[in-house]
C-alpha positions, 0 to 999 in steps of 0.5 A, a space after each residue: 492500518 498499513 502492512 508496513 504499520 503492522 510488520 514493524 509492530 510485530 518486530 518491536 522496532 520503532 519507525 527509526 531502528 527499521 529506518 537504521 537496519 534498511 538505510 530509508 529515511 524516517 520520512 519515508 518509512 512514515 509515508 508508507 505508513 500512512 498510506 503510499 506504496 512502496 516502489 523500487 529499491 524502497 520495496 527492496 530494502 523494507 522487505 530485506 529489513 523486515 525479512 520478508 518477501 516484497 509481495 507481503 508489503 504490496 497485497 493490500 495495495 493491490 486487493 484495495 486496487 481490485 475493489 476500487 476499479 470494480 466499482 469504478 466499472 459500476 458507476 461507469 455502466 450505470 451511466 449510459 442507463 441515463 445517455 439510453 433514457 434521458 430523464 
């Protein structure tokens, strides 16, 4: 579940009254949701909106980021096991 999802549940506000109070569009709003980050002016005015600080929408993009290249870095070394000793 995204952080936006989460926020505007907290606030009781339905997808079109948090599109009204930031000036995004609904479209926008709903691809957050589903998983996009937002960027810019959109960070911006969903966290004035929301009231709160655009780190909060952004930390589990990032913490979802960290873990992914941590694994990326696994399969990537355990790659040149098999360019050493060919099966």
């Amino acid at each position: 579940m995204s952080k936006l999802l989460v926020l505007r549940q907290k606030l009781n506000l339905t997808q079109e009254e948090l599109s009204e109070k930031s000036g995004i569009s609904v479209r926008t709003i709903q691809r957050i949701e589903a998983g996009t980050s937002p960027q810019g002016y959109t960070l911006k005015a969903l966290a004035n909106a929301l009231g709160i600080d655009e780190s909060d929408l952004l930390d589990n993009i990032e913490s979802n980021s960290s873990d992914n290249s941590k694994w990326l870095k696994i399969i990537n070394l355990s790659s040149l096991a098999f360019m050493l000793i060919p099966l």
